[in-house]
N, CA and C of each residue as an Amber inpcrd file, in Angstrom:
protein
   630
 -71.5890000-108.0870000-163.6160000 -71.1650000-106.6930000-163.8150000
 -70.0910000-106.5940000-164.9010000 -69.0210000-107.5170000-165.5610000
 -68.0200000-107.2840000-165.8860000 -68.8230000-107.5820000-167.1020000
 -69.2250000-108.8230000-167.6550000 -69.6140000-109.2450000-168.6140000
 -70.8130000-108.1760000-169.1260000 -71.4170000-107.9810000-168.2260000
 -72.4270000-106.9860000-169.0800000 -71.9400000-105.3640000-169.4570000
 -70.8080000-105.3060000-168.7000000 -70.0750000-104.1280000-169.4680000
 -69.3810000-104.4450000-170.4900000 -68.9430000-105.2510000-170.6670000
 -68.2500000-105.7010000-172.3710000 -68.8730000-105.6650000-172.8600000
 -70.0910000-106.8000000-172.7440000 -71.0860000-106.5430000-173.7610000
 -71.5210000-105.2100000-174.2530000 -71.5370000-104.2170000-173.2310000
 -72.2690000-103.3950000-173.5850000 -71.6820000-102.3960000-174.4170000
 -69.9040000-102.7520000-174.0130000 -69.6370000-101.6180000-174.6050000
 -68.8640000-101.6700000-176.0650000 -68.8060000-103.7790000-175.7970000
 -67.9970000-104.2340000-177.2820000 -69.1960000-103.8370000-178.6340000
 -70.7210000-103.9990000-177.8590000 -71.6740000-104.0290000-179.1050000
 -71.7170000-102.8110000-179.9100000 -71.3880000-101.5990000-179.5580000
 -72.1810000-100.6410000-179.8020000 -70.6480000-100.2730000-181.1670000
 -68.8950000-100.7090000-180.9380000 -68.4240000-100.3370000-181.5990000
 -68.6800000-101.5290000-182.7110000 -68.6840000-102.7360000-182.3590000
 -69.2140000-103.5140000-183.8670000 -69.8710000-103.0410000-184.7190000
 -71.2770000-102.0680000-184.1470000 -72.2580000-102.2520000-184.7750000
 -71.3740000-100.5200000-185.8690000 -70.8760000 -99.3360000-185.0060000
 -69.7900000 -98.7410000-185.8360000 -69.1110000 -99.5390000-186.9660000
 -68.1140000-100.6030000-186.5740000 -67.4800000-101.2880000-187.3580000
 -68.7970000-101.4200000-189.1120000 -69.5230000-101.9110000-188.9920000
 -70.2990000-102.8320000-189.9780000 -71.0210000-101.5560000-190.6210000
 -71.1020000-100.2630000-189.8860000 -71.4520000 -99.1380000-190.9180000
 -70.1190000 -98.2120000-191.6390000 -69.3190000 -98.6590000-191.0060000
 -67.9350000 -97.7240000-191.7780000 -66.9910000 -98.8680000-192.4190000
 -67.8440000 -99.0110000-193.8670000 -67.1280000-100.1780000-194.0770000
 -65.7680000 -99.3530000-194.9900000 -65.8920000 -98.4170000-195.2910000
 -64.4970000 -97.2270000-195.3870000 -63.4160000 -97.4030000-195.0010000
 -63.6730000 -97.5380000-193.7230000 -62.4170000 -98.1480000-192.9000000
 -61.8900000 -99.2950000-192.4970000 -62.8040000-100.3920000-193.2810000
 -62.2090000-101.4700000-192.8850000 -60.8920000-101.8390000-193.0220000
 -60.4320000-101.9200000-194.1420000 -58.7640000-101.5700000-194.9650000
 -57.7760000-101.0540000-193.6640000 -57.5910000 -99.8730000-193.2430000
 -56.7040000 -99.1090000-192.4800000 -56.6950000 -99.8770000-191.1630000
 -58.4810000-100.2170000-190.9120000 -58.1070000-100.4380000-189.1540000
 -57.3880000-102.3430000-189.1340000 -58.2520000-102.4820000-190.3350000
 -57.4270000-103.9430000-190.5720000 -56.0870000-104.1080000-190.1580000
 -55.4190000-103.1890000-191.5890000 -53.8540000-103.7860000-191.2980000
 -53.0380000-103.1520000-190.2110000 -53.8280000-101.7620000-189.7790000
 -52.8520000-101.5810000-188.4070000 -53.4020000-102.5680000-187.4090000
 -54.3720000-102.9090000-187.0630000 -54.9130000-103.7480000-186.0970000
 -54.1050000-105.4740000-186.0220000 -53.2140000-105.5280000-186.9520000
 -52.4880000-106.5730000-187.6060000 -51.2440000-106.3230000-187.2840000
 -50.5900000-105.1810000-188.0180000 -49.4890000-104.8490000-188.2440000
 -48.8270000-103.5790000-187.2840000 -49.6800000-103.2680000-187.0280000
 -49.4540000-102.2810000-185.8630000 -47.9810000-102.3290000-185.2620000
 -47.7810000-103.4860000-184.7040000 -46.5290000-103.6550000-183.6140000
 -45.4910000-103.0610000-184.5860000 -45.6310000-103.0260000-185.9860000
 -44.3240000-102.6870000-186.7380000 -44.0780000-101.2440000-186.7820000
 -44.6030000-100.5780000-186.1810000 -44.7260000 -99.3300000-186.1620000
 -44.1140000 -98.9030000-184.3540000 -44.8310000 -99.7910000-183.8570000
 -44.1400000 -99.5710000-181.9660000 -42.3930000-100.0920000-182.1030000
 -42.0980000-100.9680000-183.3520000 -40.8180000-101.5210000-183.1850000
 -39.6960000-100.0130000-183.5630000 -40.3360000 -99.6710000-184.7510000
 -40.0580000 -98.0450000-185.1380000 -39.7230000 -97.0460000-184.4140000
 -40.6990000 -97.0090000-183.8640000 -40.6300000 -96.1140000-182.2410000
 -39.7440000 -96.5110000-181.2600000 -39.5610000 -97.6260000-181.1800000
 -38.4250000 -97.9920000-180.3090000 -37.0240000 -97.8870000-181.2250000
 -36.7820000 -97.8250000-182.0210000 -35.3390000 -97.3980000-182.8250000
 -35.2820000 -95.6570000-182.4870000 -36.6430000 -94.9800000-182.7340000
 -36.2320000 -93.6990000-182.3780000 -35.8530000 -93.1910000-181.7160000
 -36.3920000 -93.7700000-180.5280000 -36.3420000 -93.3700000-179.0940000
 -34.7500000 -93.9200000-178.7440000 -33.8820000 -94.9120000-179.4220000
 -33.1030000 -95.2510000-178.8540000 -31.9970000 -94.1580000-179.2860000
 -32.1740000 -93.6920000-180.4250000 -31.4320000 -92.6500000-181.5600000
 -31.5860000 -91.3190000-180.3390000 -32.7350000 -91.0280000-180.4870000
 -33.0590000 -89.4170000-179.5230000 -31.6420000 -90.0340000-178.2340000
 -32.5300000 -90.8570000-177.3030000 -31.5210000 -91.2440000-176.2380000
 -29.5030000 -90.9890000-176.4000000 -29.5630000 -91.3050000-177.5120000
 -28.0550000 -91.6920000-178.1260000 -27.5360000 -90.3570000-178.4090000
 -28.2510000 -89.0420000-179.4770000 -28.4770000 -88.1060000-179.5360000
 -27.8010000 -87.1990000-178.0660000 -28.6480000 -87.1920000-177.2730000
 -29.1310000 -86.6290000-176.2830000 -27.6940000 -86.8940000-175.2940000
 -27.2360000 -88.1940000-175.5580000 -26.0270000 -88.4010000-174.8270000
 -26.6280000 -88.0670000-173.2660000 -27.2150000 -88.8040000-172.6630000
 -27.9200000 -88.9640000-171.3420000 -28.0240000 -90.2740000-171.0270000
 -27.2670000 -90.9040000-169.7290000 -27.1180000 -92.5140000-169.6190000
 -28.5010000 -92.9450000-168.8540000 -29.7340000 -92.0200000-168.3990000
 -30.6490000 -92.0290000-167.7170000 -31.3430000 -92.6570000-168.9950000
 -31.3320000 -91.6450000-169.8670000 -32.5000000 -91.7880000-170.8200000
 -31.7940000 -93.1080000-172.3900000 -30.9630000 -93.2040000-172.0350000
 -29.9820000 -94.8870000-172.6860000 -30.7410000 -95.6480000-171.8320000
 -30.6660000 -96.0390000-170.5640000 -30.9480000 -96.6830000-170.1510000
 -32.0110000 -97.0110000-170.1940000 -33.5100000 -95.7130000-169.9440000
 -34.6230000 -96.2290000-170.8600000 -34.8070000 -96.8640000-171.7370000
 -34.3370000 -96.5450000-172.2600000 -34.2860000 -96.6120000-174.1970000
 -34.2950000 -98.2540000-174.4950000 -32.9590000 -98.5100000-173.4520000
 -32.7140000-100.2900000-173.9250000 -33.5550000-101.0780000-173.0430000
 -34.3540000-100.3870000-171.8150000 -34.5670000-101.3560000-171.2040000
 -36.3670000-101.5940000-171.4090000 -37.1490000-100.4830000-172.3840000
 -38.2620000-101.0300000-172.6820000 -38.5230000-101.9970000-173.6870000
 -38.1420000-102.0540000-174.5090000 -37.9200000-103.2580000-175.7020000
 -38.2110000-104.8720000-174.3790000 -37.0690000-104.9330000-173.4880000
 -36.8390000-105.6290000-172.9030000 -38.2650000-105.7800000-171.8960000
 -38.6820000-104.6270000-171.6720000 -40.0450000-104.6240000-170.4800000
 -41.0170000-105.1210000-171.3050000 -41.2160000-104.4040000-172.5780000
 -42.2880000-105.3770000-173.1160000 -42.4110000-106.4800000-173.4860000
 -41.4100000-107.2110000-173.6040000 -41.0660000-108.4970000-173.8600000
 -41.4080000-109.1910000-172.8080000 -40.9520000-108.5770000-170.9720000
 -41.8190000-108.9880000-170.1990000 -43.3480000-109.1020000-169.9690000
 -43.4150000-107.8870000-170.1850000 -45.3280000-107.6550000-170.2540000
 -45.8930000-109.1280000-170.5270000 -45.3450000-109.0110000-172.3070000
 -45.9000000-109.5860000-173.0760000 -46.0030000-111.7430000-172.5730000
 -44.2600000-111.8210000-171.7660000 -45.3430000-113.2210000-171.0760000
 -45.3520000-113.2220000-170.2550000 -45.4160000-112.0040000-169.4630000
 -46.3130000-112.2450000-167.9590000 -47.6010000-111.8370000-168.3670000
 -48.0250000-111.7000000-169.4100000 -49.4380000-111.5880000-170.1600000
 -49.6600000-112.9230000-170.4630000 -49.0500000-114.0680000-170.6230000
 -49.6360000-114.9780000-171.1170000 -50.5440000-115.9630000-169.9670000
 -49.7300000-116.2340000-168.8110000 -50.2030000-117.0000000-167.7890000
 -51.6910000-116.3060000-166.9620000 -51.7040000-114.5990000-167.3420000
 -52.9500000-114.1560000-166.9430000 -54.0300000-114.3730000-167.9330000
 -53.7050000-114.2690000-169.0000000 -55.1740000-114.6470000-170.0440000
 -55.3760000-115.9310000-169.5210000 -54.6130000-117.1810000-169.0950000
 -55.1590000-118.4430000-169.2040000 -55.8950000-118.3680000-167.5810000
 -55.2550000-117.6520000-166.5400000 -56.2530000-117.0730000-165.4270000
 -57.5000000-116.8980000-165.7860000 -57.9870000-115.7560000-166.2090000
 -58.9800000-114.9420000-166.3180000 -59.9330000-116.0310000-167.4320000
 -59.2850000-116.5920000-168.6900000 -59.8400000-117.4590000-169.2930000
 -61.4400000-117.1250000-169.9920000 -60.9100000-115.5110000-170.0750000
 -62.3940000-115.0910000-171.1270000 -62.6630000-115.3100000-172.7510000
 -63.1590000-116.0560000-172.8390000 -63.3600000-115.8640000-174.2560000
 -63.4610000-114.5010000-175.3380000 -63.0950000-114.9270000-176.4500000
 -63.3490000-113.9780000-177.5830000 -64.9920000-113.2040000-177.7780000
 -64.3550000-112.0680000-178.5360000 -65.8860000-111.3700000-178.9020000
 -66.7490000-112.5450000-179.5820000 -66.1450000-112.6100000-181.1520000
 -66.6020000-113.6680000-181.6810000 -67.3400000-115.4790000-181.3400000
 -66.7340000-115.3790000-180.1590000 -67.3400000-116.8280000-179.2800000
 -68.3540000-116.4340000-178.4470000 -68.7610000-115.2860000-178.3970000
 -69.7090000-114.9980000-177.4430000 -70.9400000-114.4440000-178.1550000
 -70.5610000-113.7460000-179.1320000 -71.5190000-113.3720000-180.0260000
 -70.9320000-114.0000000-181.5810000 -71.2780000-115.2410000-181.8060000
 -70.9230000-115.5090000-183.0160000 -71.2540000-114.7850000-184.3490000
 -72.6260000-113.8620000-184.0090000 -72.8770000-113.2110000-185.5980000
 -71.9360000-111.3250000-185.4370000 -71.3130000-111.6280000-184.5630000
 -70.6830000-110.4730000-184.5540000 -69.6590000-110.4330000-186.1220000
 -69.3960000-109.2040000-186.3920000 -68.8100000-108.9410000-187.7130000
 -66.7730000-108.8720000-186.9780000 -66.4890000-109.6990000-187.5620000
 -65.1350000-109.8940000-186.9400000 -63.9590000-109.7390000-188.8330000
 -63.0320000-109.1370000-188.8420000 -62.4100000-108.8560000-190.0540000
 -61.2050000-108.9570000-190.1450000 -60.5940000-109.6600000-188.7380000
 -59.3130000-110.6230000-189.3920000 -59.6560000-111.7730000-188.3990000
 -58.7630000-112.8280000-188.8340000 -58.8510000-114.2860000-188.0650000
 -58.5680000-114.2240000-187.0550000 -59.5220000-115.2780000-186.5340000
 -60.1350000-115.6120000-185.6100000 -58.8500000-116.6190000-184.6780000
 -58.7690000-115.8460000-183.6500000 -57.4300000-116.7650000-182.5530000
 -58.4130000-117.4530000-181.7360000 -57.3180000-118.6920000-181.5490000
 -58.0440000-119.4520000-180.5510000 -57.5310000-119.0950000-178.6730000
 -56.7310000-118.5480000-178.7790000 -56.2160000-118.0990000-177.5170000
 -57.4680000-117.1170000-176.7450000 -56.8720000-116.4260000-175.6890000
 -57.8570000-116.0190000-174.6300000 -58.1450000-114.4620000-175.1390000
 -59.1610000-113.9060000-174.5520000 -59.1450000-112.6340000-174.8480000
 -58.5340000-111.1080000-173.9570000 -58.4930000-111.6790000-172.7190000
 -58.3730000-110.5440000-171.6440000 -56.8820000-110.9380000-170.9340000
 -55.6750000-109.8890000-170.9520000 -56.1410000-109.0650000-171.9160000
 -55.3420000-109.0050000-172.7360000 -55.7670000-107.8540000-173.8150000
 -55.3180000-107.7500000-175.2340000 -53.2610000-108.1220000-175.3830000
 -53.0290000-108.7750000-176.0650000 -51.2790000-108.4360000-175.9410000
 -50.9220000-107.5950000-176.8750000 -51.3520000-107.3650000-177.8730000
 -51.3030000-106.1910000-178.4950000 -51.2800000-105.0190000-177.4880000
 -52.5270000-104.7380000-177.0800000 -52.5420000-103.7060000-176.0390000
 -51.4570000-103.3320000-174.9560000 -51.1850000-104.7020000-174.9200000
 -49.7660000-105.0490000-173.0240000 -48.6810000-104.1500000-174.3100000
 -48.2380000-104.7010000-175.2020000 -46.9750000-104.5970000-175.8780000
 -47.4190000-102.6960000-176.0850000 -48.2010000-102.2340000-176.4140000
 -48.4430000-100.4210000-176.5850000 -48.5220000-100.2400000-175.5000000
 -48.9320000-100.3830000-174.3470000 -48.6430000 -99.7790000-172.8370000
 -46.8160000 -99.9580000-172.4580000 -46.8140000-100.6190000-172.6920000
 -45.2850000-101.0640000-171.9460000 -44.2640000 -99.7760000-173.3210000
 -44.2740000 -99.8280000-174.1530000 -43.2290000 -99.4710000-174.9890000
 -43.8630000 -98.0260000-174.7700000 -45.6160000 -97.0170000-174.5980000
 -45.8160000 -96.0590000-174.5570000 -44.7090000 -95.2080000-173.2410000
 -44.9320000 -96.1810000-172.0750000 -44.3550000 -95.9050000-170.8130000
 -43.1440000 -95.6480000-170.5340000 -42.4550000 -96.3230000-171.1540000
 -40.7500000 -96.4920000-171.2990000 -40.2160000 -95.1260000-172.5270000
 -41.1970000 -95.2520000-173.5680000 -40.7160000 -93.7320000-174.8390000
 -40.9330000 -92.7150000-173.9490000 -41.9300000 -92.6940000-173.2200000
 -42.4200000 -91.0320000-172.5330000 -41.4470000 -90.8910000-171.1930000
 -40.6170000 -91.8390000-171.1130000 -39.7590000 -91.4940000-169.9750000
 -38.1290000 -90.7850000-170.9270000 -38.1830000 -91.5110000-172.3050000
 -37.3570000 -91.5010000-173.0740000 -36.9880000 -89.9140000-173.7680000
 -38.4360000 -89.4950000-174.6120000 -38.3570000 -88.2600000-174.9260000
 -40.2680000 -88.0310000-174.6550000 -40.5360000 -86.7530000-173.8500000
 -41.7690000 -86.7310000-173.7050000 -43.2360000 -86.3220000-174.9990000
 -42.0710000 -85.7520000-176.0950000 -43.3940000 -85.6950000-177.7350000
 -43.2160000 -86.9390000-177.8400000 -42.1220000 -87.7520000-178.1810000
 -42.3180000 -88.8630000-178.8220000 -43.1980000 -89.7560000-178.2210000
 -43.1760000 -89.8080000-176.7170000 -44.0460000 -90.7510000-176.2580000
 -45.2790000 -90.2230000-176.3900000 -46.0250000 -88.6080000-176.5000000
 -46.9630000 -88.4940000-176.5540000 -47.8360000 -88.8830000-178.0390000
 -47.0810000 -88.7920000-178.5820000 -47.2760000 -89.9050000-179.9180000
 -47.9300000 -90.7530000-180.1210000 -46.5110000 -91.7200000-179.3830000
 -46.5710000 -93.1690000-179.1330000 -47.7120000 -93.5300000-178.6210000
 -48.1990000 -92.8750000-177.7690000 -49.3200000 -93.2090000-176.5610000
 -50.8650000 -92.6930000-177.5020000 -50.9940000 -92.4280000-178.1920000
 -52.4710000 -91.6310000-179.5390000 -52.0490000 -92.7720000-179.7750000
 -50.7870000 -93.3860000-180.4360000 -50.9610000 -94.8310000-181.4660000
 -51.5850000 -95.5150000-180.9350000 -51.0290000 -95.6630000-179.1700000
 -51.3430000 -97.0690000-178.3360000 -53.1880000 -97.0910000-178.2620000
 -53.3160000 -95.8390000-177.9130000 -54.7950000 -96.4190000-178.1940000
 -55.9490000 -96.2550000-179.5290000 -54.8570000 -95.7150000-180.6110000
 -55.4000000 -96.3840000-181.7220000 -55.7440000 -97.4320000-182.2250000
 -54.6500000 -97.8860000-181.3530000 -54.2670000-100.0060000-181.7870000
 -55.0790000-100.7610000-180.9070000 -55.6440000 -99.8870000-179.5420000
 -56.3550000-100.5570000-178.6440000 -57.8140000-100.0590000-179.2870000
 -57.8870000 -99.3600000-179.9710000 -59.1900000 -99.3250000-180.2360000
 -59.3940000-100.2880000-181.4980000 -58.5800000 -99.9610000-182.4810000
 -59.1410000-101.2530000-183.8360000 -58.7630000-102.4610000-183.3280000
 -57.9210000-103.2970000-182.6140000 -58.6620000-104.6370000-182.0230000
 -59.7780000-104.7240000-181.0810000 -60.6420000-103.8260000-180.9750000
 -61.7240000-104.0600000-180.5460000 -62.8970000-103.7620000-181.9430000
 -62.2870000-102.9010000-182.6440000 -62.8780000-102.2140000-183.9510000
 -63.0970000-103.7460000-184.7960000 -62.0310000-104.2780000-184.9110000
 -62.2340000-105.6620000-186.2340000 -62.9900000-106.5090000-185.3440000
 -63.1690000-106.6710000-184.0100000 -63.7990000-107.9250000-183.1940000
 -63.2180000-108.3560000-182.4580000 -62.0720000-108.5390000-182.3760000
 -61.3800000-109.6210000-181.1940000 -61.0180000-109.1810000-180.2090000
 -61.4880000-108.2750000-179.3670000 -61.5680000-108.2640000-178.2460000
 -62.5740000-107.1070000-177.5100000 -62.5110000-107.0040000-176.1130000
 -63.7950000-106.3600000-175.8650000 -62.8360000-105.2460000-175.3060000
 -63.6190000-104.0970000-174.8930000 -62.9250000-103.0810000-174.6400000
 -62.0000000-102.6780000-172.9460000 -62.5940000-103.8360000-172.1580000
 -62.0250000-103.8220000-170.8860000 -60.6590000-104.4660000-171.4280000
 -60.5610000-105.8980000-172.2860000 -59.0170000-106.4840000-172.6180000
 -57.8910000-105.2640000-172.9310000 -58.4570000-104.3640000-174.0500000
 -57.7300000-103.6660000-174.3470000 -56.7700000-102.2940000-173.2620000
 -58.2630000-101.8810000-172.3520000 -57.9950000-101.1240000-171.3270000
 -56.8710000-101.5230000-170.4190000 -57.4350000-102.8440000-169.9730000
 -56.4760000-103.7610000-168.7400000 -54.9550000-103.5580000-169.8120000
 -54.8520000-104.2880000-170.4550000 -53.8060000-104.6630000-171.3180000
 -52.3850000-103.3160000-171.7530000 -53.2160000-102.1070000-171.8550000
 -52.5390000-100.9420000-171.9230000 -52.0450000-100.1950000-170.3690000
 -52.3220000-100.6780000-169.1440000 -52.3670000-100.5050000-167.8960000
 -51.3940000-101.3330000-167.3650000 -51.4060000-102.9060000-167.5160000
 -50.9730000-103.8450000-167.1340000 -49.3510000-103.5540000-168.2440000
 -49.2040000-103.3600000-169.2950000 -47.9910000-103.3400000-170.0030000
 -47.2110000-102.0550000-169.4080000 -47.6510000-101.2560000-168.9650000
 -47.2330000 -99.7410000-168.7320000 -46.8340000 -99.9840000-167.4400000
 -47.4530000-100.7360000-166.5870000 -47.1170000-100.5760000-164.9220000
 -45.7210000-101.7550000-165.3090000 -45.5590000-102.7710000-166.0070000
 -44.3960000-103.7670000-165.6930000 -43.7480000-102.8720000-166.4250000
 -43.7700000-102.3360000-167.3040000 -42.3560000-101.1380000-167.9460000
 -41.7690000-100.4680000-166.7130000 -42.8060000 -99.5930000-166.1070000
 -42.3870000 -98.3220000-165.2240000 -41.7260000 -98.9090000-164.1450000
 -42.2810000-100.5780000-163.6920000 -41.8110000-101.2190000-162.2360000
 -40.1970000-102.0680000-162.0750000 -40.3490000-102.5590000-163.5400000
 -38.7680000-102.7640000-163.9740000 -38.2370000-101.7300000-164.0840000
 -38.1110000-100.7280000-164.7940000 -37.5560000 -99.8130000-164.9220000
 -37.0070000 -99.3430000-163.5710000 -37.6240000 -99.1510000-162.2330000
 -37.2480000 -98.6790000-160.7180000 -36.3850000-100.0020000-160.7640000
 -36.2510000-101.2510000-160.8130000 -35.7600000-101.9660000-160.4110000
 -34.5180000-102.1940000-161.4240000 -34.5360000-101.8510000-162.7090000
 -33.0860000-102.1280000-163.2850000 -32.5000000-100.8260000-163.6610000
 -32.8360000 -99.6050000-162.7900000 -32.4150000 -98.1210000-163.7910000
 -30.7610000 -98.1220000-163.2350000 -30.2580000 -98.4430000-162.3570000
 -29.2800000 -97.9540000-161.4010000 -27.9700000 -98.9830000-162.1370000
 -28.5510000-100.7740000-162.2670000 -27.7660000-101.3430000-163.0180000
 -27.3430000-100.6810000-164.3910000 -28.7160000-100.9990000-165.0780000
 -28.3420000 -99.8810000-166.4990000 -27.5450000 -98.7900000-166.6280000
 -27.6280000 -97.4110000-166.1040000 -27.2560000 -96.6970000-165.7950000
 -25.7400000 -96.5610000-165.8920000 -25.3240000 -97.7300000-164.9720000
 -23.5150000 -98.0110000-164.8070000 -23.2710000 -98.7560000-165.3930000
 -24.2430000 -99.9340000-166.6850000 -24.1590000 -99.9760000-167.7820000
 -23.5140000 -99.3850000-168.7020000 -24.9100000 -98.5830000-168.9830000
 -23.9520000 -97.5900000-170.2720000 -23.1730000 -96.9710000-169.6760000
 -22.7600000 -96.4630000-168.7590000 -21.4110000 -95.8300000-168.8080000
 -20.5070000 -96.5110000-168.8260000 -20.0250000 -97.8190000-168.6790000
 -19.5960000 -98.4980000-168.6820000 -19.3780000 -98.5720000-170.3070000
 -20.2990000 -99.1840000-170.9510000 -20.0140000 -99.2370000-173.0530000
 -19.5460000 -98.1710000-173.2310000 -19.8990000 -96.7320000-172.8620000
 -19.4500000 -95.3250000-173.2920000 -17.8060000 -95.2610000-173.3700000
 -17.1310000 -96.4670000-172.3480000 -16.0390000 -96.6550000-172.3760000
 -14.9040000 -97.4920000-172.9270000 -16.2320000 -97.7910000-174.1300000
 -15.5620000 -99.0410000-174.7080000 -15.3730000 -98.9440000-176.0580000
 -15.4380000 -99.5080000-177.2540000 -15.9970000 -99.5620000-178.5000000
 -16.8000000 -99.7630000-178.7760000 -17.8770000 -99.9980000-178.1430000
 -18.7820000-100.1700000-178.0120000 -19.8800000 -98.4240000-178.0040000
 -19.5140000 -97.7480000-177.5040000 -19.6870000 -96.4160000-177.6380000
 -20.9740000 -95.5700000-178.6340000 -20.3390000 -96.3560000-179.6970000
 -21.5850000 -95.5480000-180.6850000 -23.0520000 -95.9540000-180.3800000
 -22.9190000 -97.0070000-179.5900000 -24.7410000 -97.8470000-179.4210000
 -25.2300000 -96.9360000-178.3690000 -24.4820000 -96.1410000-177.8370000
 -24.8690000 -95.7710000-176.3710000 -24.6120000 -94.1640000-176.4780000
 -23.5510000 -93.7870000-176.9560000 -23.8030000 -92.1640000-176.9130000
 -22.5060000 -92.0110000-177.1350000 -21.5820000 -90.6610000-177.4520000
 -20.3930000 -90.1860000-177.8140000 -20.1610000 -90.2030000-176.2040000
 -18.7590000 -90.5920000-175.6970000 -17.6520000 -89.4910000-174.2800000
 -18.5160000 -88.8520000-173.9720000 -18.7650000 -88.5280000-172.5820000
 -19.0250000 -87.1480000-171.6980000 -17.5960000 -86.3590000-172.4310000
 -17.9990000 -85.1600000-172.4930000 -17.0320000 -83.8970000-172.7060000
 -15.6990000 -83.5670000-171.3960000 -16.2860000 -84.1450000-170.0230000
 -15.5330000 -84.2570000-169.0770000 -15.2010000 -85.7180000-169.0800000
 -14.6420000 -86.6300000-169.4060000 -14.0780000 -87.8830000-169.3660000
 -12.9230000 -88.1370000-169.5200000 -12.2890000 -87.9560000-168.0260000
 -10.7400000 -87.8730000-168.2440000 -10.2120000 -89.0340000-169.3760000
 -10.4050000 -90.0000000-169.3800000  -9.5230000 -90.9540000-170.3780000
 -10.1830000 -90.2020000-171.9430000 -10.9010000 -89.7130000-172.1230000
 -11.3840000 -88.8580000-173.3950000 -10.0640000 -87.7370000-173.5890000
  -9.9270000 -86.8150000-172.0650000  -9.0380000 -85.8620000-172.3870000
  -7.6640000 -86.3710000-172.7850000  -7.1980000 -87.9430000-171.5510000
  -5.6420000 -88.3130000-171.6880000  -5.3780000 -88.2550000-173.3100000
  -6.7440000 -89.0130000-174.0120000  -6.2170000 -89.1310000-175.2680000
  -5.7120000 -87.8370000-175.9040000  -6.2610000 -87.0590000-175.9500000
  -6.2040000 -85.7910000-176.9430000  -5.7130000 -85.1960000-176.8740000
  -4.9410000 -84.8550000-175.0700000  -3.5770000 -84.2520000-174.3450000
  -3.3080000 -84.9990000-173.7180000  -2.2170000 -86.0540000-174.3970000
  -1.1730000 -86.7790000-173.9120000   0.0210000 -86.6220000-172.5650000
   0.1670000 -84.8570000-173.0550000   0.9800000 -84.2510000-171.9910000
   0.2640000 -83.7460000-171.0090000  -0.9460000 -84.1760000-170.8120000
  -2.0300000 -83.4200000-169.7660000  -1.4210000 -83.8330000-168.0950000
């Protein structure tokens, strides 16, 4: 059942791929380069957060970078689980248009790394993540678009990155949280947001005779 749904459903975008040769160029280098664009998104989101002066949404901000970083190797010990091979190893005359990894296929880490950072921005600011989240499965679609992977890797992979964002996140929001308020009180300050407007040691300064 599993295998004949990949198959069925990796063939039909190859055979797309090899008539739009138009697009090979674009889906290439985002399908490549992509992550440099989610790293982007994560500077914004940390700016909006900072902006916004909200230690909820700071705390987002710093702690998906960090979730996907988890995703990404608690993604590793499951590909060697699951231990599916590549498009290209299964159908060798498949049309594949960047190199060929020898690692596993399912699932995608590309994909884990756009679920996890989509999950964490849309908690952050909700356009930006809705964004973020059109990219994520832009990027999940052209690594299946150039060949290297089938379309369940990518699915799992955007699911699996998004649930360890959202599940850390319950589990480190409260530390974080008294985190940044904590830097807000320091020199540290500018990474995290200006004073609350009510912050007595904000006021002692400014009325001395207070």
């Amino acid at each position: 059942m599993w295998d004949r749904l990949q198959r069925q459903w990796f063939l039909p975008v190859n055979h797309l791929a090899r008539h739009t040769s138009w697009a090979h160029g674009p889906m290439r280098t985002y399908a490549e380069l992509g992550i440099v664009l989610f790293g982007l998104v994560l500077v914004i989101a940390w700016w909006s957060a900072r902006r916004a002066n909200d230690p909820r949404r700071m705390a987002t901000a710093l702690w998906t970078p960090v979730g996907a970083l988890v995703a990404i190797a608690l993604n590793q010990p499951l590909g060697r689980l699951v231990h599916e091979p590549r498009p290209f190893t299964v159908f060798p005359h498949a049309l594949t248009l960047v190199a060929r990894s020898h690692d596993f296929s399912f699932p995608s880490d590309h994909a884990v790394m756009a679920g996890a950072v989509t999950a964490g921005v849309l908690l952050v600011d909700r356009r930006l993540g809705l964004v973020t989240a059109v990219a994520a499965l832009v990027l999940a679609f052209a690594r299946v678009y150039v060949g290297v992977h089938f379309p369940l890797d990518v699915v799992a992979g955007l699911a699996f990155g998004a649930l360890i964002t959202l599940a850390g996140y319950v589990v480190v929001r409260r530390p974080l949280e008294a985190a940044v308020g904590g830097l807000a009180r320091t020199r540290l300050r500018t990474l995290v947001g200006r004073r609350a407007e009510g912050d007595p040691t904000r006021r002692q300064r400014l009325h001395p005779g207070a």
